[in-house]
N, C-alpha and C positions, 0 to 999 in steps of 0.2 A: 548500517544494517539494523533494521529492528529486529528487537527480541521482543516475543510475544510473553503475558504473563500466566505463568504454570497453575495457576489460582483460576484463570478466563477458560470456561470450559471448552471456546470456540480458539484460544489459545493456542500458540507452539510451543508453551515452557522454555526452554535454553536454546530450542533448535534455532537455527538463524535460516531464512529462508531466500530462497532468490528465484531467479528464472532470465532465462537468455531471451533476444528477439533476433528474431530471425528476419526481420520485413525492414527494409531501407527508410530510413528517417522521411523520404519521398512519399512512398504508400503510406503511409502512415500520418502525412498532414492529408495528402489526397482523402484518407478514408475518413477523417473527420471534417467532413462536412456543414455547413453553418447549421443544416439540419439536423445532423446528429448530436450538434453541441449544445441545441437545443430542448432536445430529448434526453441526454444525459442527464444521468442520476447520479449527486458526487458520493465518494465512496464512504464508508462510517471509518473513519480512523479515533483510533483509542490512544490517548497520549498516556505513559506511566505517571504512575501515582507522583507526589511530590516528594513524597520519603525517597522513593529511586533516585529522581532526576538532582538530591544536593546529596547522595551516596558516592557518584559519580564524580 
């Protein structure tokens, strides 16, 4: 699970976030399309600092 960083103003601080799906693995290659893979925008992920990741 990521934790987001309490310092990222666009952050979750400690909360751990998730979310269900509800659409079968099926709909879901269906809906991605070679044209929408095409158009796709990959998403900004934020890795934590290097102090967190050898705290751990």
């Amino acid at each position: 699970m990521h934790r987001g960083n309490k310092d990222d103003p666009g952050g979750t601080g400690d909360a751990e976030v998730s979310h269900s799906v509800s659409q079968a693995p099926e709909e879901i290659l269906a809906y991605w399309s070679p044209e929408r893979m095409a158009e796709a925008v990959p998403r900004d992920i934020r890795l934590p600092a290097q102090e967190e990741t050898e705290e751990s």
